[in-house]
Structure formats: structure tokens, C-alpha cells
C-alpha positions in Angstrom: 0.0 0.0 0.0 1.4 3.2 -1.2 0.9 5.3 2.3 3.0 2.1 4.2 5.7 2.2 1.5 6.2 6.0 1.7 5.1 6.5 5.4 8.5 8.1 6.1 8.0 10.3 3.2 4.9 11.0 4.0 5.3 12.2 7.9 8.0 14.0 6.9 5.6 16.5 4.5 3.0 16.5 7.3 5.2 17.2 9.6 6.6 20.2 7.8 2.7 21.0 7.0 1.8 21.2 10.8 5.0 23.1 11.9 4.0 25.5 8.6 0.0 25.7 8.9 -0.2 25.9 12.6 1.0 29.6 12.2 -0.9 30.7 9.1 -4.1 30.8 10.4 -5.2 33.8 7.8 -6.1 31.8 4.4 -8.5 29.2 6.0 -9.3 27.9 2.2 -5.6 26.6 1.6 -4.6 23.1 3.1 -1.3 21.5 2.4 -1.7 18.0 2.2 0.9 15.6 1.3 0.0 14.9 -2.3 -0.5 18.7 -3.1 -1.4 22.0 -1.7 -5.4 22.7 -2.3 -7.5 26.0 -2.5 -11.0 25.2 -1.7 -14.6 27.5 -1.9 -17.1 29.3 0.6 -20.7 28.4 -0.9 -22.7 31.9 0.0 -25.6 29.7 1.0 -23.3 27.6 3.9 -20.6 29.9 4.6 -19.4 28.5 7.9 -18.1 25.5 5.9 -14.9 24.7 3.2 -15.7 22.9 0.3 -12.8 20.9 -2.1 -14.8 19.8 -4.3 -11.9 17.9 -6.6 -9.1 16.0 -5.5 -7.1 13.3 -6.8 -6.4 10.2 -5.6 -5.3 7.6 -8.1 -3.5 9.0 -11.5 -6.1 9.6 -14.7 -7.0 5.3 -15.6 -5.8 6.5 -19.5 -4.2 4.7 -22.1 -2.2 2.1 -20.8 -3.8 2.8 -17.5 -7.2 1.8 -18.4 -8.2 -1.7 -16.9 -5.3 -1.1 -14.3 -5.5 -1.0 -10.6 -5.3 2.5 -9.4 -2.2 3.8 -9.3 -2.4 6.3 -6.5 -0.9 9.8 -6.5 2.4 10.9 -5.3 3.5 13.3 -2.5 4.0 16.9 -4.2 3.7 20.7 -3.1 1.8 21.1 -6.8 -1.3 23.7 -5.7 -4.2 23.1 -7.4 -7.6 24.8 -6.9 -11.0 22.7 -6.0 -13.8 24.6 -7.2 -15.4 22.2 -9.8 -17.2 18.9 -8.6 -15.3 16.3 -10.5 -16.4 14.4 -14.0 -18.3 11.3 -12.8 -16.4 7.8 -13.8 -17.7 6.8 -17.0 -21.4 5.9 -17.7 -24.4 5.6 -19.7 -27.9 7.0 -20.0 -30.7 4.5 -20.2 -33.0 5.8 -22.6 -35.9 3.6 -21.1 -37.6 5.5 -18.5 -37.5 4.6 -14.6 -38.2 6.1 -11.3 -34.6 7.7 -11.3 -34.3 9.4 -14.2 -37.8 10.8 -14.4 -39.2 11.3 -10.7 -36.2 11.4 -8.1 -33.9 12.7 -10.2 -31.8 14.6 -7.9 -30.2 10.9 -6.5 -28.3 11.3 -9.9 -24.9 12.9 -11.6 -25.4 15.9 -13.1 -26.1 16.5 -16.6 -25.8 20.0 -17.7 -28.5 20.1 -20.1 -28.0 16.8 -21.3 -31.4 14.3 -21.4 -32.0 11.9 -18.4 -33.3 9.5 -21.3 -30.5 10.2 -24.1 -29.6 6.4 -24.7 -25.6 7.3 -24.9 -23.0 8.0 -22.5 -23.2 10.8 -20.0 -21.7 13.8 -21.5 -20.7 15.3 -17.9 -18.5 11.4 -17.6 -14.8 11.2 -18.0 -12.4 8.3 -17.5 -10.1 11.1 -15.9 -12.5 10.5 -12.9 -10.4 9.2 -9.8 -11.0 12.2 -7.4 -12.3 12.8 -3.9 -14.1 16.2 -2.5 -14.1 16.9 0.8 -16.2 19.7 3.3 -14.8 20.4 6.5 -15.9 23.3 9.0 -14.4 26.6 8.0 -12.4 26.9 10.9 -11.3 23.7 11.2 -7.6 23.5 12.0 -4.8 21.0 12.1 -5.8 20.3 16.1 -9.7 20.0 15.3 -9.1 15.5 15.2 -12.9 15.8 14.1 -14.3 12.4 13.1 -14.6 11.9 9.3 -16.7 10.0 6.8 -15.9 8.4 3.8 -18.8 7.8 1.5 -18.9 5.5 -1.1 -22.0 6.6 -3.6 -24.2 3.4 -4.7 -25.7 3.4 -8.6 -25.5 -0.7 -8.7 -22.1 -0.4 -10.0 -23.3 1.2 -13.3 -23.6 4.2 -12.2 -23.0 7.1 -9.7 -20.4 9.5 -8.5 -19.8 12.7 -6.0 -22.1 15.1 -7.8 -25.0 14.2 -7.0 -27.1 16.6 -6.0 -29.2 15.0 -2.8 -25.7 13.7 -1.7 -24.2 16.3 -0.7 -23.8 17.0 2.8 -23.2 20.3 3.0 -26.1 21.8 5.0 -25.6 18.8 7.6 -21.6 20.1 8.2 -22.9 23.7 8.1 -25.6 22.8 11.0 -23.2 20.4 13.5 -19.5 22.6 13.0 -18.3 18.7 14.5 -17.2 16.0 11.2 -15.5 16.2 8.2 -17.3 14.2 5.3 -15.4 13.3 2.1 -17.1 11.2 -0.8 -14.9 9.4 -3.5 -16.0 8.4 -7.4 -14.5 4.7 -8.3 -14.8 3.4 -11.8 -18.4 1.6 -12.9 -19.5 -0.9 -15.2 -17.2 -2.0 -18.2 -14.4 0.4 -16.8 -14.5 -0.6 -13.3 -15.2 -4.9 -13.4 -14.3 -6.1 -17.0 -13.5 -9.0 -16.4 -11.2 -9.7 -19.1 -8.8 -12.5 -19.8 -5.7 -10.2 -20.4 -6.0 -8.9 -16.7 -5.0 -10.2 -13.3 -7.6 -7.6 -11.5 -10.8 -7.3 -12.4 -12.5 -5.4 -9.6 -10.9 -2.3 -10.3 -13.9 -0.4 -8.9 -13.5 -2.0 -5.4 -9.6 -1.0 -5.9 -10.3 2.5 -6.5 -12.1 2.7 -2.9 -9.5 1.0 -1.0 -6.8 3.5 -2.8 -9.5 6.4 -1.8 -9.6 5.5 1.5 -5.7 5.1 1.8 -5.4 8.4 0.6 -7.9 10.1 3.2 -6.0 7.9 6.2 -2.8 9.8 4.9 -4.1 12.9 4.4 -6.8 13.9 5.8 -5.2 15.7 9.2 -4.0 18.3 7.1 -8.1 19.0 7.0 -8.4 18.5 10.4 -9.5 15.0 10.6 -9.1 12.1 13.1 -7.4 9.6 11.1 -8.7 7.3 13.6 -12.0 8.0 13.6 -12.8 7.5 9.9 -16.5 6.0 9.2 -16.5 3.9 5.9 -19.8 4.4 4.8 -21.8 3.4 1.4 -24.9 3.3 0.7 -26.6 0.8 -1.5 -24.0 -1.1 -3.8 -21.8 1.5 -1.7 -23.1 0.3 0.9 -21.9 -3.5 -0.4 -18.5 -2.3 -0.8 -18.1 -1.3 2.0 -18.8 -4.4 3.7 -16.1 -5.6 0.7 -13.4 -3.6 2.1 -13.9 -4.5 5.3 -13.8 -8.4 4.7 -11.1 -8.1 2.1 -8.8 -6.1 4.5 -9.7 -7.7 8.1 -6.4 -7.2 9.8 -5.8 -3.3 8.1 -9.1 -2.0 7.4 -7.8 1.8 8.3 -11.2 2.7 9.1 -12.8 2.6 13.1 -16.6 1.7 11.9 -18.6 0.6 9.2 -22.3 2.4 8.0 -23.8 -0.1 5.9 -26.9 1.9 4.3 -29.0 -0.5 2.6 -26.3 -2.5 1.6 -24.1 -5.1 2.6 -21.6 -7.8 1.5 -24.1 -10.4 2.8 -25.4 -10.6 -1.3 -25.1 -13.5 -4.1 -22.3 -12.7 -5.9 -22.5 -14.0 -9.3 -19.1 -16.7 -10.6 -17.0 -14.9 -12.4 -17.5 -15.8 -16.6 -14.7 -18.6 -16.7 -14.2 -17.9 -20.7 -14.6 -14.0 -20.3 -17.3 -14.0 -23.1 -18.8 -10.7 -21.5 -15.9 -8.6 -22.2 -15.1 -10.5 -25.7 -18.5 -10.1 -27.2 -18.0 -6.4 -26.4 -14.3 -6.2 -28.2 -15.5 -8.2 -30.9 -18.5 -6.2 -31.6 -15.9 -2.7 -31.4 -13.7 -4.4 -34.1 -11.1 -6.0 -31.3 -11.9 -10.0 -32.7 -8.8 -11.5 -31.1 -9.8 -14.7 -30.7 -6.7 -16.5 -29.4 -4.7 -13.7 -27.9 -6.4 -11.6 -24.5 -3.4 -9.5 -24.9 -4.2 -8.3 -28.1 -7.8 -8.1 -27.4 -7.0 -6.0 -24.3 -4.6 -3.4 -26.2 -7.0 -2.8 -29.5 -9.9 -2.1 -26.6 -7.5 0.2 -24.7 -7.3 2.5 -28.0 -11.5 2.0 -28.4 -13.2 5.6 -27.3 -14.7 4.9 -23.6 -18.1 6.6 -25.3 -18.1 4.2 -28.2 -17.5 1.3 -25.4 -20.4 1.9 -22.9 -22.6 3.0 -26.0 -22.8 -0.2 -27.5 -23.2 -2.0 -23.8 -26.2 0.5 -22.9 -27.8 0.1 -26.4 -27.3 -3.2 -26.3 -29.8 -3.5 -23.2 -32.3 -0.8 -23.8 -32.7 -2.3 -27.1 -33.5 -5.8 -25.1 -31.3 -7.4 -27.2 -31.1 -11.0 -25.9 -29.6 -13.4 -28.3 -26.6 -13.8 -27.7 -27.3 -12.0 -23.9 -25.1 -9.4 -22.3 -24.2 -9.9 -18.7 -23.5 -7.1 -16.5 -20.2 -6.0 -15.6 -19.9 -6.0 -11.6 -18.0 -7.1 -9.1 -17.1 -10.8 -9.2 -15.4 -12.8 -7.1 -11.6 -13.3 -7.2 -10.9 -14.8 -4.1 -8.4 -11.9 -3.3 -10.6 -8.6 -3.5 -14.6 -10.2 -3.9 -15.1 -13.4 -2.3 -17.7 -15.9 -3.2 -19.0 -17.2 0.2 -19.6 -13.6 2.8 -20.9 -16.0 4.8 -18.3 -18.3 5.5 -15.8 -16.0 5.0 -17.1 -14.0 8.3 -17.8 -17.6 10.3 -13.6 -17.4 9.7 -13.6 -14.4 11.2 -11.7 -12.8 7.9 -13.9 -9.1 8.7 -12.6 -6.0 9.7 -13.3 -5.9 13.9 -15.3 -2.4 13.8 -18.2 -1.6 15.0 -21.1 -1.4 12.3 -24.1 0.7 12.0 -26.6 -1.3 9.4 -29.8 0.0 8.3 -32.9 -0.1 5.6 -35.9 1.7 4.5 -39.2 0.1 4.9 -40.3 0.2 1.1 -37.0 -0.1 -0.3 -37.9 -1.8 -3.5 -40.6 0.3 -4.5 -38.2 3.1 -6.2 -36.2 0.0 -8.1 -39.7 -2.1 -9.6 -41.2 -0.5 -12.8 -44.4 0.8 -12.3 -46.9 0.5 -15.2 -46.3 4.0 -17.2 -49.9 4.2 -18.4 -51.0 3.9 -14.5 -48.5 5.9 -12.6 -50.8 6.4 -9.6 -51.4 2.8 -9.3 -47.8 1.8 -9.0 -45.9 -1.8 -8.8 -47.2 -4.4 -7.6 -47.4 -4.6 -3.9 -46.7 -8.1 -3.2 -43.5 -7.7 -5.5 -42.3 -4.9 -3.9 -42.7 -6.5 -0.7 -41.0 -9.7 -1.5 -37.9 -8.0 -3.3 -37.6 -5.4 -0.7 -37.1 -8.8 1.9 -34.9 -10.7 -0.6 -33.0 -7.8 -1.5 -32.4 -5.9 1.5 -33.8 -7.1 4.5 -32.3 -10.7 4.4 -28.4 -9.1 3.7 -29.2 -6.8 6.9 -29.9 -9.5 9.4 -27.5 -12.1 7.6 -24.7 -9.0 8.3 -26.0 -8.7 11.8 -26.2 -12.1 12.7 -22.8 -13.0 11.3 -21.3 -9.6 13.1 -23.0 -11.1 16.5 -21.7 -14.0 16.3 -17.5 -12.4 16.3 -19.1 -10.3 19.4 -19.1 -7.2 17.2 -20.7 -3.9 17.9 -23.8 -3.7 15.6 -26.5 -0.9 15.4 -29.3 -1.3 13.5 -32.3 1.4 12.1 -34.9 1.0 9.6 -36.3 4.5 7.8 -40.4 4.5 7.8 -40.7 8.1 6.7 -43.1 9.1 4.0 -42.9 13.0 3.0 -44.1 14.8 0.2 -41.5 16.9 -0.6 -38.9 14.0 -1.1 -41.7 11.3 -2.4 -43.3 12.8 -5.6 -45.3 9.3 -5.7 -47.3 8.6 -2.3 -46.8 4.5 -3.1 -43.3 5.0 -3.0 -42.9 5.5 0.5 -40.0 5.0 2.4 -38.8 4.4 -0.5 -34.8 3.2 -1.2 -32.4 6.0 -0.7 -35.0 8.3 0.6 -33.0 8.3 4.0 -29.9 10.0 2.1 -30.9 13.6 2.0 -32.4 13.6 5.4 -29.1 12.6 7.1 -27.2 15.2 4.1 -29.5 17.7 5.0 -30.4 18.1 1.6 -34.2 17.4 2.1 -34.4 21.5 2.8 -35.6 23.9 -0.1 -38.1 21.0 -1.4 -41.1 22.6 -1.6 -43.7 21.1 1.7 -41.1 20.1 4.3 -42.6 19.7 7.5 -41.5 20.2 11.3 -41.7 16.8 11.4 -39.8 16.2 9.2 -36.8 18.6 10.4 -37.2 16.9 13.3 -36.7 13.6 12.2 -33.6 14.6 10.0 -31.7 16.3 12.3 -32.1 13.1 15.0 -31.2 11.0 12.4 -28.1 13.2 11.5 -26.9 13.8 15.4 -27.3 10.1 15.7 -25.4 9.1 12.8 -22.6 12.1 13.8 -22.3 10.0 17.2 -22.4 7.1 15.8 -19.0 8.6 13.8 -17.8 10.6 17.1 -17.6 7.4 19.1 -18.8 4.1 17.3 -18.8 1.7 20.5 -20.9 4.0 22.9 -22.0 7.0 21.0 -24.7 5.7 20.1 -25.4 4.5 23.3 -24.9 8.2 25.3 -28.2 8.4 22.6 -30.8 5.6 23.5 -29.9 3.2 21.3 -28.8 -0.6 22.3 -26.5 -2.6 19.8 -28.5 -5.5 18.6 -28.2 -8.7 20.5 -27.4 -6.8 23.8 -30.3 -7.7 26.6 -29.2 -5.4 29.6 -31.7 -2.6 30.4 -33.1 -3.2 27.0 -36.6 -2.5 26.4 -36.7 -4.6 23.4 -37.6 -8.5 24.2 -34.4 -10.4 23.4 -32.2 -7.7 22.4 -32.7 -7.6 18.9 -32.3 -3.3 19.0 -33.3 -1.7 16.0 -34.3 2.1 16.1 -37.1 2.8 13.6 -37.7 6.9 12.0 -40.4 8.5 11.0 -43.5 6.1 12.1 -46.4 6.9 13.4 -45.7 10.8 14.5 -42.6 9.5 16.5 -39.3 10.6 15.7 -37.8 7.6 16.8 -38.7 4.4 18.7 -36.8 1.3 19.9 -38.4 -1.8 17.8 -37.2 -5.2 17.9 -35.8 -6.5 14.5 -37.4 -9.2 14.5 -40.5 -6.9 13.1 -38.4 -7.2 9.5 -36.5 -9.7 10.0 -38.7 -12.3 10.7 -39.7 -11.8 7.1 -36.6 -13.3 6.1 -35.8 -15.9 8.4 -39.4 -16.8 9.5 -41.1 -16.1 6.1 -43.6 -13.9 7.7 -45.2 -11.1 5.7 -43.5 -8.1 5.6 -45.1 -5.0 6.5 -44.0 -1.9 4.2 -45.5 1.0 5.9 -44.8 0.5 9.9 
């Protein structure tokens, strides 16, 4: 790891940094890290925090880089300014119409103009995508040692990256002054799991994280950071990486807790594609027919346009092409990075030893089922949505927390019941999945109809999660909340501790688990709207 093999290096430049910065208190916007010196902005709207809204951390995946692991930047003095939100890691633009890209369509990149629908790559995408932006209090200072997120944006590994308009967290650092929260693109799709037979790593995505996260454990005090109290946190195939990372680095996971938002490792991981027919069919199809020599194959695709690549993939689908199928391009298991069997792997005890904060929504799959487009009001169907929300969702949450229990590790658990207007344009949709995001971001505020309620709810739901990152053993405990499986005291028969938002008027009540979970490992029905 590149922060072990140049620690010396590396110390020495921070050291130099805090002797320097420590008495140049006057341009709070300037930071000296070790791997450059960045200028960051003052949004009018939240001025009490510092945004840098575009830093690298692995070198531009180009040319011979492409299909590489990341290859992460080097210490330098170079200053740079961080005033744009960086290009989003290559990806394409269904033109078939979902809940995403036509209802909630602030839980995606930014366009600039460019149709939600346009069936072709995202013009606002760039392979040049391996950046980080970070927001910090304005007057945070080399001795602030605040707590800090990493966040690792979900999209199903398709799609996805930093600008995203509801994740954002800006309003959330402006209202506590007391975390630093950094979020990190990684490459998607074709560009981030190829799996192709000229390559020894295939999950390149999962690679770019753990090289993100290196680089905010090396740099991150010059921001005023705790390096060791960094939160790894992703939210829905984020939220499985997360859980990734921490299995595939048990004994150095550099981060002190885990926040699994609808999403963990505990999933079916598809076998990798033994003659790499995925990523042939694509090179074959882009006039790279190499039949008998993956090295070949790989160079012609390297010189392919990346536009020209994921066109033909996303056309491909939207055009329901079946014959000969297309698979996806995710993560698959390698036994080194992705492992086939989470299962086993944690009975092994091979899992990063951190506390773990894991939560759902209650109507999870409502936002992800397609809804019949001549009957919007009526919605999918209900018993669908119900069983994929358990399938999907529900059953990788208790699995996690049952395997977690079973190592005597810390485990919190909430589930998200909250149905408002202004962030749920269709009433069916309900708590639906992600609609948790901009209430702990903040970002919920300037929708037209938020209630007082609803502030309510948000900002317990964002002082929890802050303790939760403050002090992941107990903080949440100083709050109410029990870990799940602990009996002492607890109100909840058994133990199984799960705080649930947004029900019934109440901010927030203990439940027991079993009130989802049962769902999965009972087979009981499922109730949606608690």
C-alpha cells in the first residue's frame, strides 16, 4: 500500500505541513496535504463550511492505465484549486424511463443540459474520474481531530459518482461545525469490473475505494481530521462495498466503523465468466476480434473511445437485445478482492473488527420495480415490492448482523419508515430506497412542503449518525440506542435493537428486529408502511 511504503515520506511532509500551517491561520481555504497544496470554496448559502470539491487520488485510468488497478498519486507541493465537482467515472444514460431518471432525479450525476433519457453515454462522464471532494468546517484546523466520513456513492455499480445533488452534505456540516465528510467516485460498469482475460484484477472499482480510503488515512489531518475515527460508509451497492473492504482487509481495514446503508456484502455474488465471453462479445462487436490472444484483445480495446464502449453496452440492453445475452459487468469474485462465500468467510472471522451501524428503508424496492407508465398512480405491484424489498435488502441486513453477532461485534441497526411529500413525488413509493440519504445530508431542505416533522426527524437521524462517527462503540449508546443482540436494560424483548424513524408521528422508537426480520428468516409477511 502506497501510504505504508512511503510513510517516512509521507510524515515527513505532514510534519513540515503542521510546523507551517499551525501559524498561518489567515487563508483558512488553503490546506497543504501531502500529495499537493489545495485551494477550496465558501458556498454563499453555507458559509461557515470549506468545500474541495476535486481532488485526486489515483492517477487519470488513460491509455495504458485503463483496466489497471489505481495507481495512487504521489507526494508533491503542486497547488491546485478545487472549485469544480469532479467528471463522474464513465457511464451511460438508459434511454428507457425509470423512477430515477424521471421522478427522483436529484439521486443522480449531473447533466448539464443533457437528457436523463439520451440512450448514450453521459456527457458530464470522464475516464479522468479518480477524485475525492471533501467539506470540513471553516475553521477547522490541524488540532480540530474531528471524526470523518468516507462515503462511497451506490448506482449498482453502473452508475454514480460525488455530484449528486441529494448527496451532498453540506447543509448537515454547516448545521453540527463537529465531522468532516469526504465522498470518492471509483470506476463503474465495463471500466470498473471487466473482467477480461488479459487482466490479473478485475474489480478495479473495489480497488479504486480501498486506494481512496488510503489516501484520506494519509491525508486527511492536514483537513483537520481524526485519522482514527474515519467511518466507511456506502450506501446501496456503496453500501456493499463497503462491507467488501472490510472483509477483504480484516487485519488493516484503516477505518474505526462501518455504516452499511441498505447494503451489505451479505449478497449472491454472481461466478465470475470462466471464458470472459462478457468482455469478448463487447471487443469483438468494437472491431477488437482476437480470438486467441487476450493480450491483443486487451490493447486494440484500450485504444476504443470509452463513449463508443459503454454506448454499445447500454444500447445493447435498452434495445432488449437478448440473443446472444449481455451480462452485466460488476463485481465478481476473485478470491483476493470479492469473495464468493460472505458467509463463510465471516464464520472465519476474515472481517474488519469495527463496530457497524446497518440499516434499511421500509419500502425499499418500490423506487427499483417499474411501475406500469400508463397507471403511474397505481404503482408496482405490492406483493412484488414486498418480496424483493425482503430478498434484497432485509435478508443481507440480518444475515450482516447475525454473522457480526456472532464475532461479538458492535452492531446498530435502524430501519427508515418516513413518508414526506417533498422527497416522495409518488405517495406509493414510501420510504422508499435511498429516501433516508438527503435527510441525514440535510439536503431534504428547499423541497417545496417540508414539515416540522420532518426537520425533526432529519436532524435526529443526522446527530445520531454524527455519534455514531464521534464514538462508534458508545455513542450511540450516550443516545438511546442498544446494539443489537445486547439484553441489559433493553426495552426490546431479546435484544434484537433496531431504532425505527419517521412512524407513526414519532421521531424515533426502539423496535425489535425481529419486526423485519422475521420476514426473512421466518417467512412472515412483511409490512411496508410501519
Amino acid at each position: 500500500m502506497w501510504f505504508l511504503r512511503g510513510l517516512f515520506l509521507a510524515l515527513a511532509l505532514l510534519g513540515h505541513t503542521l510546523a507551517e500551517s499551525s501559524t498561518n491561520t489567515v487563508d483558512k481555504l488553503t490546506v497543504k496535504a501531502i500529495t499537493g497544496v489545495y485551494t477550496g470554496i465558501v458556498d454563499p448559502d453555507f458559509p461557515a463550511v470549506r468545500q474541495f470539491r476535486s481532488i485526486p487520488y489515483a492517477e487519470p485510468p488513460l491509455g495504458k492505465l485503463r483496466w489497471m488497478p489505481p495507481v495512487p498519486v504521489t507526494p508533491s507541493l503542486r497547488h491546485s484549486h478545487a472549485n469544480r465537482f469532479p467528471p463522474p467515472c464513465p457511464q451511460y444514460l438508459s434511454k428507457n424511463l425509470t423512477t430515477w431518471n424521471s421522478n427522483i432525479t436529484n439521486f443522480s450525476i449531473r447533466l448539464h443540459g443533457q437528457s436523463r433519457i439520451a440512450g448514450s453515454m453521459a456527457q458530464t462522464s470522464s475516464e479522468d474520474c479518480l477524485y475525492l471532494a471533501i467539506w470540513t468546517p471553516l475553521n477547522a484546523t490541524l488540532d480540530s481531530n474531528l471524526p470523518v466520513a468516507l462515503f462511497i456513492p451506490g448506482g449498482s455499480f453502473v452508475n454514480g459518482g460525488v455530484d449528486v445533488p441529494y448527496q451532498q452534505p453540506t447543509p448537515w456540516v454547516q448545521r453540527t461545525q463537529r465531522h468532516i465528510f469526504v465522498s470518492a467516485n471509483y470506476r463503474v460498469n465495463i471500466a470498473g469490473f471487466p473482467w477480461a482475460a488479459g487482466l490479473d484484477d478485475q474489480n478495479l472499482g473495489i480497488l479504486d475505494q480501498r486506494a481512496a480510503l488510503e489516501w484520506v488515512y494519509a491525508n486527511i489531518p492536514a483537513f483537520g481530521g481524526d485519522r482514527s475515527r474515519i467511518t466507511l460508509w456506502g450506501h446501496s451497492a456503496g453500501g456493499v462495498a463497503a462491507d467488501m473492504l472490510a472483509h477483504a482487509y480484516p487485519d488493516n481495514p484503516l477505518a474505526s466503523a462501518l455504516f452499511l446503508q441498505s447494503g451489505t456484502a451479505m449478497v449472491n455474488i454472481s461466478l465470475p465468466d470462466p471464458t470472459h465471453s462478457n468482455f469478448t462479445f463487447v471487443a469483438r462487436n468494437l472491431g477488437c476480434d482476437f480470438p486467441s490472444s487476450p493480450a491483443d484483445e486487451l490493447a486494440c480495446m484500450r485504444q476504443v473511445p470509452m463513449s463508443l464502449i459503454q454506448n454499445f453496452i447500454g444500447q445493447y440492453r435498452d434495445n432488449g437485445t437478448s440473443d446472444p445475452p449481455l451480462g452485466v459487468f460488476k463485481p465478481s469474485p476473485d478470491e483476493r478482492v470479492v469473495f464468493f462465500n460472505y458467509t463463510a468467510r465471516a464464520a472465519r472471522g476474515l472481517l474488519a473488527r469495527v463496530p457497524a451501524l446497518v440499516s434499511t428503508t421500509s419500502n425499499e424496492q418500490a423506487s427499483l420495480t417499474r411501475y406500469p407508465a400508463d397507471d403511474v398512480a397505481a404503482g408496482p405491484d405490492r406483493a412484488r415490492v414486498d418480496r424483493e424489498t425482503v430478498d434484497v435488502f432485509v435478508c443481507l441486513a440480518s444475515n450482516t448482523t447475525r454473522a457480526r453477532q456472532r464475532l461479538g461485534l458492535t452492531t446498530y441497526r435502524y430501519e427508515y419508515a418516513g413518508n414526506f411529500s417533498s422527497l416522495t413525488p409518488l405517495p406509493w413509493l414510501g420510504a422508499y430506497h435511498a429516501s433516508d440519504v438527503p435527510m441525514v445530508f440535510g439536503t431534504y431542505e428547499g423541497r417545496e412542503g417540508v414539515t416540522a416533522f420532518q426537520r425533526e426527524v432529519a436532524v435526529r437521524m443526522q446527530d445520531d449518525v454524527l455519534a455514531f462517527m464521534e464514538d462508534p462503540e458508545a455513542g450511540l449508546r450516550r443516545r438511546g440506542w442498544l446494539p443489537w443482540g445486547e439484553t441489559g436494560g433493553s426495552e426490546v424483548v431479546g435484544g434484537k435493537n433496531m431504532v425505527r424513524f419517521a412512524s407513526g408521528g414519532v421521531v424515533g422508537r426502539n423496535v425489535s428486529a425481529d419486526e423485519i426480520d422475521d420476514a426473512c428468516v421466518l417467512g412472515r409477511s412483511y409490512n411496508s408502511s410501519p
